[in-house]
ROSELO-185238 format. One line per field, with one value per residue (C-alpha): residue number from 1; x, y, z. Coordinates in steps of 0.25 Angstrom, whole numbers, plus 5000, padded with zeros to 4 digits. Layout:
pos: (NUM	...) $
u: (X	...) $
v: (Y	...) $
w: (Z	...) $
//
This chain:
pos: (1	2	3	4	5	6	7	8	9	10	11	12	13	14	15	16	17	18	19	20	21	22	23	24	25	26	27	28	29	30	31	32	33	34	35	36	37	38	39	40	41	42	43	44	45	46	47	48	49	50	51	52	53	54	55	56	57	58	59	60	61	62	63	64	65	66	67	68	69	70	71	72	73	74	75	76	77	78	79	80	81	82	83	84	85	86	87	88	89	90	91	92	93	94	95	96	97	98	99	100	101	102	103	104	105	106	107	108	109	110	111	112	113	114	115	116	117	118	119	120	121	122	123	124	125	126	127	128	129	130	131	132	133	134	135	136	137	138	139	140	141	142	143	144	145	146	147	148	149	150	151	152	153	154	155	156	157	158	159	160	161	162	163	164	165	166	167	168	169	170	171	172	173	174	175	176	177	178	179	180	181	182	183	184	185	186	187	188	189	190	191	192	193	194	195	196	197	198	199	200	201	202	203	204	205	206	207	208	209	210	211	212	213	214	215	216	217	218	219	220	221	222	223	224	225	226	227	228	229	230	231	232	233	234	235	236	237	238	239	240	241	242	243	244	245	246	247	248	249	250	251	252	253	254	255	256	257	258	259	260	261	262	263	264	265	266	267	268	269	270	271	272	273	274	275	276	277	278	279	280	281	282	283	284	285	286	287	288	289	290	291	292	293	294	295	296	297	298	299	300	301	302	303	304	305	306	307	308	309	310	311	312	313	314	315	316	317	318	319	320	321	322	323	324	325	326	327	328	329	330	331	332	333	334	335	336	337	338	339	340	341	342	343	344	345	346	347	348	349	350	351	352	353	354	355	356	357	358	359	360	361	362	363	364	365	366	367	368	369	370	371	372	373	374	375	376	377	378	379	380	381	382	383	384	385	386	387	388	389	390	391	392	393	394	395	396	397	398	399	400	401	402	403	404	405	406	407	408	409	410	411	412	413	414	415	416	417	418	419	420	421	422	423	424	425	426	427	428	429	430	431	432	433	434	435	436	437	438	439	440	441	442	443	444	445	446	447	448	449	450	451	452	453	454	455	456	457	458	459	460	461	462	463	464	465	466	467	468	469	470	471	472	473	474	475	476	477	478	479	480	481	482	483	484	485	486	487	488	489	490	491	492	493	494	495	496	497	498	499	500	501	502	503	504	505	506	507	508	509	510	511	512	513	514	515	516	517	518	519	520	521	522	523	524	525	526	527	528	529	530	531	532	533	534	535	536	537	538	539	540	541	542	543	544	545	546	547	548	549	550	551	552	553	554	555	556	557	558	559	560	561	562	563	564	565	566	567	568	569	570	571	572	573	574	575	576	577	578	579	580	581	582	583	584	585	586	587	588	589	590	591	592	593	594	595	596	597	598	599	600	601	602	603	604	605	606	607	608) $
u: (5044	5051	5054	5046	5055	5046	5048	5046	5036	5045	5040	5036	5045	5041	5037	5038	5023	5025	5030	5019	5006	5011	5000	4997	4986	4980	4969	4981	4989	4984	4984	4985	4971	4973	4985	4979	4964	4972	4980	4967	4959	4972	4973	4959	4957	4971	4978	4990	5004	5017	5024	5020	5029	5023	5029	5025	5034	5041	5030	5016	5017	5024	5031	5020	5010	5020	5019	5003	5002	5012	5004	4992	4996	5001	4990	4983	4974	4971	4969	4979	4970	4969	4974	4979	4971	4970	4969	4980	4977	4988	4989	4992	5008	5010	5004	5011	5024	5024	5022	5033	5042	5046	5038	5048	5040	5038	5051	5055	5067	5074	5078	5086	5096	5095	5095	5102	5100	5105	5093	5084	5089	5085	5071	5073	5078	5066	5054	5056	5051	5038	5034	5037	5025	5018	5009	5018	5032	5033	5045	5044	5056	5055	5062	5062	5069	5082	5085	5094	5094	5098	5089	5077	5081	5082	5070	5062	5058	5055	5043	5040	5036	5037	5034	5017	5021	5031	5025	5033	5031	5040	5040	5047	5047	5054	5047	5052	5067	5059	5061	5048	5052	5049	5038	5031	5031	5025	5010	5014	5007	5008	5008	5003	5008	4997	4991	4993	4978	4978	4991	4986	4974	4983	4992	4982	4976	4992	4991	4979	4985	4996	4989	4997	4993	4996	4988	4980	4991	5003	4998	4995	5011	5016	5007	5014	5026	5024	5023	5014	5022	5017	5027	5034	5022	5022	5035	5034	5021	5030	5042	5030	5024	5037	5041	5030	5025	5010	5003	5011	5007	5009	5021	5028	5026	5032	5044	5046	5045	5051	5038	5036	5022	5010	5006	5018	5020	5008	5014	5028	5022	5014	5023	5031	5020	5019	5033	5035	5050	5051	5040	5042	5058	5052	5042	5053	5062	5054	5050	5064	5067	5058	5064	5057	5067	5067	5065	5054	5046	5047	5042	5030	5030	5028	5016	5010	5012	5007	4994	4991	4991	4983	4973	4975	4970	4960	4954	4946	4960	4960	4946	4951	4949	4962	4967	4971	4964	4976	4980	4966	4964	4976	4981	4966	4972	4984	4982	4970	4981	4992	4993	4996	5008	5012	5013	5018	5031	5031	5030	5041	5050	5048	5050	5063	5067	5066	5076	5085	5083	5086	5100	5101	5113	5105	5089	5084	5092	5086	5073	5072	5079	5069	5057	5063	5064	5049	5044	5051	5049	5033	5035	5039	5028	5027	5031	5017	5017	5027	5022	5010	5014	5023	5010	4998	5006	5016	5020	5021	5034	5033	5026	5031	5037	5040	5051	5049	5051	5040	5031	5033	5046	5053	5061	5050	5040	5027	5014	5004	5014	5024	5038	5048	5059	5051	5038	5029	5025	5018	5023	5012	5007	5020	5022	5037	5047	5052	5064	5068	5083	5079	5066	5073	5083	5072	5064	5075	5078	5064	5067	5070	5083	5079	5073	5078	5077	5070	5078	5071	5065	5070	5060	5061	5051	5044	5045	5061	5060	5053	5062	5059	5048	5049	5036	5040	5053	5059	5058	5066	5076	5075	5079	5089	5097	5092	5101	5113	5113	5116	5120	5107	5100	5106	5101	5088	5089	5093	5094	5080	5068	5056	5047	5036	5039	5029	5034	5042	5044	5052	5053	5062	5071	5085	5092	5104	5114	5108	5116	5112	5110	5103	5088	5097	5103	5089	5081	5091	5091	5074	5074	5085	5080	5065	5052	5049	5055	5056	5058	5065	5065	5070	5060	5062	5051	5058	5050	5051	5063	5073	5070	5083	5076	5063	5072	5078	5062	5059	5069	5068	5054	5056	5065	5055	5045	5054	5059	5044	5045	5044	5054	5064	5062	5066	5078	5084	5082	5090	5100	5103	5107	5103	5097	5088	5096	5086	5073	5070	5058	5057	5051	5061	5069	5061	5059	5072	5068	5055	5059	5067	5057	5044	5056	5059	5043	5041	5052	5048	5034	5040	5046	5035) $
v: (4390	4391	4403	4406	4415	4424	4427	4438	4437	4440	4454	4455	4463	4478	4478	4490	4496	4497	4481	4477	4485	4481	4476	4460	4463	4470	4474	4482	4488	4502	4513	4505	4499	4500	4490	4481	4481	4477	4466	4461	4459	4454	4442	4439	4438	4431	4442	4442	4448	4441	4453	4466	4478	4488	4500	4513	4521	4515	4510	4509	4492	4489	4475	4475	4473	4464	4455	4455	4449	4439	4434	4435	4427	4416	4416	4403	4407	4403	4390	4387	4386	4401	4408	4420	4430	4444	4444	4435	4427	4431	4419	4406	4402	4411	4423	4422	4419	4430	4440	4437	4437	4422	4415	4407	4411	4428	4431	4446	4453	4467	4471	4484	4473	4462	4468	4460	4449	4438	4443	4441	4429	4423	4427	4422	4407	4408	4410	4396	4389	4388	4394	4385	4387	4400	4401	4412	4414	4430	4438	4451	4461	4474	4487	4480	4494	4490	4478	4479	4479	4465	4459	4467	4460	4446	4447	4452	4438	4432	4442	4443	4430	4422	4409	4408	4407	4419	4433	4446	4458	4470	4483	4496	4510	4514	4509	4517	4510	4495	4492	4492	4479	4473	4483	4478	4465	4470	4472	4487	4492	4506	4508	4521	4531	4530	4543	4550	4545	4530	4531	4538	4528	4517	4523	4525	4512	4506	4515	4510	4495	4500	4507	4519	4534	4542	4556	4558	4569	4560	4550	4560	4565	4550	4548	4561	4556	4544	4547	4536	4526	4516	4511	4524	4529	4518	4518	4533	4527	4518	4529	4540	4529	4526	4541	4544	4540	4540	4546	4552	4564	4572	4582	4569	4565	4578	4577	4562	4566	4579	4586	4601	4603	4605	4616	4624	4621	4629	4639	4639	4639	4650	4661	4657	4661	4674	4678	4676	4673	4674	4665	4654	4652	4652	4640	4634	4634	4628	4618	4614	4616	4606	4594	4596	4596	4609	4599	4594	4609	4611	4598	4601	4617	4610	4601	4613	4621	4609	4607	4623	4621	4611	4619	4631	4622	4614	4617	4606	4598	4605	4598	4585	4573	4572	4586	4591	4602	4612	4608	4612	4624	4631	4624	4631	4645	4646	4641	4652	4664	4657	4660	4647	4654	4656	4640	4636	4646	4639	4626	4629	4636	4624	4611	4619	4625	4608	4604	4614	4611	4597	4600	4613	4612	4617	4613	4623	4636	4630	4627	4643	4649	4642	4647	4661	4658	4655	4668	4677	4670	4670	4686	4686	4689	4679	4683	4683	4693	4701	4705	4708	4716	4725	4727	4727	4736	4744	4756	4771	4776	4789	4784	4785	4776	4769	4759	4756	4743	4733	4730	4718	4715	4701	4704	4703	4708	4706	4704	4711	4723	4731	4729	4738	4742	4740	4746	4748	4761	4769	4780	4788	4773	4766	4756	4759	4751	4759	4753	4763	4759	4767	4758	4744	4748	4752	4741	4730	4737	4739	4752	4766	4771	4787	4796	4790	4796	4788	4787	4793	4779	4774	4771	4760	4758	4744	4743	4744	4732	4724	4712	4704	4693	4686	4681	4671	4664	4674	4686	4676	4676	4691	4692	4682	4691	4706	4699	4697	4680	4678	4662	4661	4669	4661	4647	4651	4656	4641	4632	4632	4626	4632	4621	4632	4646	4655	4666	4659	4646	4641	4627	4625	4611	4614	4614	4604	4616	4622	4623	4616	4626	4636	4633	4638	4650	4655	4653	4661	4672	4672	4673	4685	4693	4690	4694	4681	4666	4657	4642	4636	4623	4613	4602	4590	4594	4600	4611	4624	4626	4636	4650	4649	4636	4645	4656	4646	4641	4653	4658	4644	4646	4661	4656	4643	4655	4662	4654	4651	4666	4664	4676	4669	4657	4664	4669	4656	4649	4660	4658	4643	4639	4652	4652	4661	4665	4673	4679	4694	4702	4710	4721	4722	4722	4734	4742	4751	4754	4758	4773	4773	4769	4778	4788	4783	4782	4797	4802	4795	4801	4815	4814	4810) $
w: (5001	4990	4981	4969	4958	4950	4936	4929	4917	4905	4899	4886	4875	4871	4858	4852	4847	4833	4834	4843	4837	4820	4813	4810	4800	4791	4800	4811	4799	4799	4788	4776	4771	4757	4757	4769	4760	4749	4753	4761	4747	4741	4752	4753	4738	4735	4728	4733	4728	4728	4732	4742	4742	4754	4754	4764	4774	4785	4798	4790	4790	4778	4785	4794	4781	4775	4787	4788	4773	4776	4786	4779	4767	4777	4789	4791	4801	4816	4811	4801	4788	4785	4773	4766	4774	4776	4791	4795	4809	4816	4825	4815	4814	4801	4806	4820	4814	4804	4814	4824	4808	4811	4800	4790	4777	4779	4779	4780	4774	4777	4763	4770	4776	4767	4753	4744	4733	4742	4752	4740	4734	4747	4746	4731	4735	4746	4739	4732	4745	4749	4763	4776	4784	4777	4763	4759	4760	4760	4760	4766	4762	4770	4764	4751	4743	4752	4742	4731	4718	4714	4727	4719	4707	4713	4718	4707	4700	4713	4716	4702	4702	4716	4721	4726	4741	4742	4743	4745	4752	4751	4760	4757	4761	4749	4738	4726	4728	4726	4711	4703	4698	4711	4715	4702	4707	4719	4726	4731	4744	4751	4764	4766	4779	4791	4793	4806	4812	4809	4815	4828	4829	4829	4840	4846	4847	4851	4863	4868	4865	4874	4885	4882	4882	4870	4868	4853	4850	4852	4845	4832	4835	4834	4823	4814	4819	4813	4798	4795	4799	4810	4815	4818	4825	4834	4837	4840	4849	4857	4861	4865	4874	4879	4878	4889	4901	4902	4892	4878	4875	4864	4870	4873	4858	4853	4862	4859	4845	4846	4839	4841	4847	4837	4845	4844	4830	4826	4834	4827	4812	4817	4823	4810	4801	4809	4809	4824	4824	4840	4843	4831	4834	4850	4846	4838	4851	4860	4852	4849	4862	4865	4856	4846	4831	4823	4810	4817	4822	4805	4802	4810	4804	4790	4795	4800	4787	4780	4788	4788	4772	4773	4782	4771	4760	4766	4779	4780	4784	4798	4800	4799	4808	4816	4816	4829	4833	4835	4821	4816	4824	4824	4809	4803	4809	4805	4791	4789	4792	4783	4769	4759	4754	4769	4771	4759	4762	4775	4771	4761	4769	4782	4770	4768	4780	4787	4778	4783	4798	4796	4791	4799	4809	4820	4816	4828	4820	4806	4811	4816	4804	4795	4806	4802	4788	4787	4795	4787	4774	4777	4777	4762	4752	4741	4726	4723	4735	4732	4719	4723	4732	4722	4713	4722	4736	4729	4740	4732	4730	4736	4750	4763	4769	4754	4757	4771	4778	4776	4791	4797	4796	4795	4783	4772	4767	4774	4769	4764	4765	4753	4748	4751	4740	4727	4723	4712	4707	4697	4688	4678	4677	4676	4686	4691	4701	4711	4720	4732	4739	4750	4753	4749	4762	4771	4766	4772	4784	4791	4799	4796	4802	4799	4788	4775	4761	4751	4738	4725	4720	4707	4697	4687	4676	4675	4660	4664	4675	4665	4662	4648	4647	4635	4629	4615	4614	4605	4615	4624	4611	4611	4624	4624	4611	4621	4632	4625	4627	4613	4616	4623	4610	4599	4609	4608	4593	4590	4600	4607	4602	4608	4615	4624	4628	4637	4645	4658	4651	4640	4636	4625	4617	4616	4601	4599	4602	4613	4626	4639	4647	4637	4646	4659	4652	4645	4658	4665	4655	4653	4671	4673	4660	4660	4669	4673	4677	4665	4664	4652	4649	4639	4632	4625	4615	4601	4602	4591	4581	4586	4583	4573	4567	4567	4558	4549	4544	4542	4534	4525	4523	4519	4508	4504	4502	4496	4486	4480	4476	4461	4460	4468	4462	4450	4455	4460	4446	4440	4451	4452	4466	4473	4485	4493	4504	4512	4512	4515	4515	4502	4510	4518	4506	4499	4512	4512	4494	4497	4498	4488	4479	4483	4482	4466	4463	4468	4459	4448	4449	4451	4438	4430) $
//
């Protein structure tokens, strides 16, 4: 009886999920039908470029593309007769031998490791020899921006003009650093981001190829996760199913991706908007307590923010197919008791407020001081607000209680209520500013410590708060000379030609003396010494002469009128070589004589 040795069956090789499901047609590439309708029409039609440049974000098939047209411009078919075909068999020697990337005419570069122009002139001294086994020698250069400059250069006549059995295809993520002499040479394509449901069909679909169990809501996480990107979802697909025994659910996606719950999101954003400090820092805890990254509880505040705006201006978006019914619900709820100022402030303050955390020593302590940067700063009425308030609610001076700390505390004003401090009166139909010491203190401290006299309130007249708002560009002259800026006066007298003035805006050309800084030093004076913001700026168009240029024509052409006086005319020809030196009103002239000579013409009267 002899001894029979068993051997083991040698086990196949894990291939990873975002190797073993990668497309081999146009038909499995998903998400990008306007480059796969367009390269389909071009194949069957015999349009073809010499040269492809794909470009798109990292994971949405731009080598995978490149290796599908490489196999349909050399497919011959099942039985060896085929042609340049849009649906490449998959089976003959071409096909098979360019999807396991050992076929001697596709030939693939790395242009982040090999970026020189020896690499190139390779390529160059290559495409003189006609393919081995293959209608087309192709060259694909993957992360074609890597290369320098000279490799661009000593490629550029080759792919302007290359030989008829070479053809190039080019993939980039950073487009804008490819030379536009070499995209110009170039059929471009986009490859567009997958949105967030083609990508959960998919996923879903490899589960049931794999026999695994992955929940709907896992999926969705994996697929926002994944920012369009297919491969990155796919790997994110793979470490969740090996994250998890049995099914994956959605918790287990969270703590993989260290995701704060949806759930509690909502409930973070909203004891922010209400001012409950206790509860929101609580929420903000846990969740960190619970792995999931401060950066990360803001990243997914500012979605929030986003979508609630999207509810406030169109509500149809919360009927969407796709939406998740918490998202619906409890998103419609919370956007109709927001105001729009309410989430742009937040939106605002969050933008900012992540940036911080991400530098932040300690991203927790960030996190929470920007949590309680948004609750009190949601308290503070806007400009808009504020004045409003001043004009339409003004509290009387002599009411009781005039001064007293504004209800619901939190270190603002709250909404809907009255300023302390300042009020606006009226005296025998006068408005009057009224500013009480007393009431600014008690105003700031929120409690009453005892009976405390009220200071006789100081009245100051509007017309005496009035600041100066010049209406032309000579009352901005006027106001320069009032000021005692006599630099800055004599500029504008004879350095500034005037291009367009409205009250808050002066845009003006600078003469050929005028100092640099003369639109710095003119804005500064108009905003400290004027009722309202201005804006200066300099032109390029010639704009007006110069109100010193304006005097000048004016005083020449009073002396050309001058001059055509026949009286003057006479005196300058009994004078040869005067001049007329200046021009003055004769009334002006005669005004001080006038009395004197109604005072000559009585007496003469009298004596006769």
């Amino acid at each position: 009886m002899s001894n029979v040795t068993k051997t083991d069956a040698p086990v196949e090789e894990y291939r990873v999920l975002a190797r073993k499901y990668r497309p081999t047609d146009f038909h499995t590439l998903i998400g990008q039908n306007a480059l796969v309708r367009t390269l389909t029409n071009a194949i069957q039609s015999g349009r073809l470029a010499h040269a492809f440049m794909l470009t798109g974000v990292r994971g949405v098939g731009k080598t995978t593309t490149a290796r599908i047209i490489a196999r349909a411009l050399n497919c011959i078919g099942a039985d060896g007769q085929g042609g340049e075909t849009a649906e490449p068999c998959g089976v003959c020697q071409n096909c098979t031998a360019i999807a396991e990337d050992r076929h001697v005419d596709v030939m693939e570069m790395d242009a982040a490791s090999r970026t020189g122009v020896d690499d190139i002139r390779e390529i160059i001294e290559g495409v003189r020899y006609k393919p081995v086994s293959a209608r087309y020698k192709v060259y694909i250069i993957d992360e074609v921006h890597m290369l320098s400059k000279n490799a661009f250069n000593a490629l550029l006549k080759t792919l302007e003009e290359p030989p008829e059995h070479v053809k190039f295809i080019f993939a980039t993520t950073e487009i804008r650093k490819v030379p536009v002499t070499v995209l110009s040479r170039c059929q471009r394509f986009d490859l567009r981001r997958i949105d967030m449901d083609t990508l959960s069909a998919h996923f879903k679909g490899i589960v049931e190829k794999e026999g695994a169990s992955v929940s709907e809501g896992a999926l969705s996480l994996i697929s926002r996760a994944a920012d369009g990107s297919v491969r990155d979802g796919l790997s994110l697909l793979d470490q969740a199913i090996a994250h998890t025994q049995g099914e994956v659910g959605e918790d287990a996606v969270r703590d993989m991706l260290g995701l704060a719950d949806r759930a509690r999101t909502f409930d973070l954003l909203d004891a922010v908007m209400k001012g409950d400090v206790e509860v929101a820092l609580g929420i903000l805890a846990s969740q960190y307590d619970s792995g999931a990254d401060p950066a990360q509880v803001l990243e997914d505040m500012l979605e929030l923010v986003h979508w609630l705006t999207r509810i406030k201006v169109t509500p149809s978006a919360a009927e969407a197919p796709g939406v998740a019914e918490m998202e619906r619900t409890r998103g419609t709820e919370m956007a109709g008791g927001l105001s729009m100022a309410a989430l742009t402030r937040a939106w605002q303050m969050l933008l900012k407020g992540l940036s911080e955390v991400r530098s932040a020593p300690s991203a927790l302590q960030a996190a929470e001081m920007i949590l309680v940067r948004l609750m009190f700063g949601l308290e503070l009425p806007s400009p808009a607000d504020a004045l409003k308030q001043l004009q339409d609610a003004p509290p009387p001076v002599n009411a009781p209680g005039f001064g007293a700390a504004p209800q619901g505390g939190g270190g603002g004003t709250s909404r809907g209520g009255t300023m302390s401090g300042s009020a606006v009166g009226t005296t025998s139909g006068a408005p009057t500013v009224t500013h009480s010491p007393t009431s600014m203190l008690s105003g700031h401290s929120g409690r009453s410590g005892g009976a405390q006299t009220q200071a006789e309130p100081q009245v100051l007249s509007v017309s005496e708060l009035q600041l100066p708002d010049p209406q032309t560009f000579e009352h901005v002259v006027e106001l320069a000379e009032s000021l005692g800026e006599m630099i800055l006066h004599a500029n504008l007298i004879s350095n500034v030609h005037l291009v367009s003035f409205r009250p808050g805006k002066m845009e003006y050309h600078p003469g050929d003396h005028a100092p640099g800084d003369l639109a710095q030093r003119l804005s500064k004076m108009l905003n400290d010494h004027t009722g309202r913001r201005w804006v200066v700026t300099v032109s390029n168009a010639p704009g007006q002469p110069t109100l010193q240029q304006q005097e000048q024509a004016e005083i020449a052409a009073e002396k050309v009128n001058a001059a055509r006086d026949p009286l003057v005319q006479k005196v300058l020809e009994a004078f040869p070589g005067a001049q007329i030196a200046s021009v003055k009103d004769i009334s002006a002239v005669l005004e001080p004589l006038t009395d004197v000579i109604d005072l000559i013409e009585e007496e003469e009267q009298s004596d006769v």
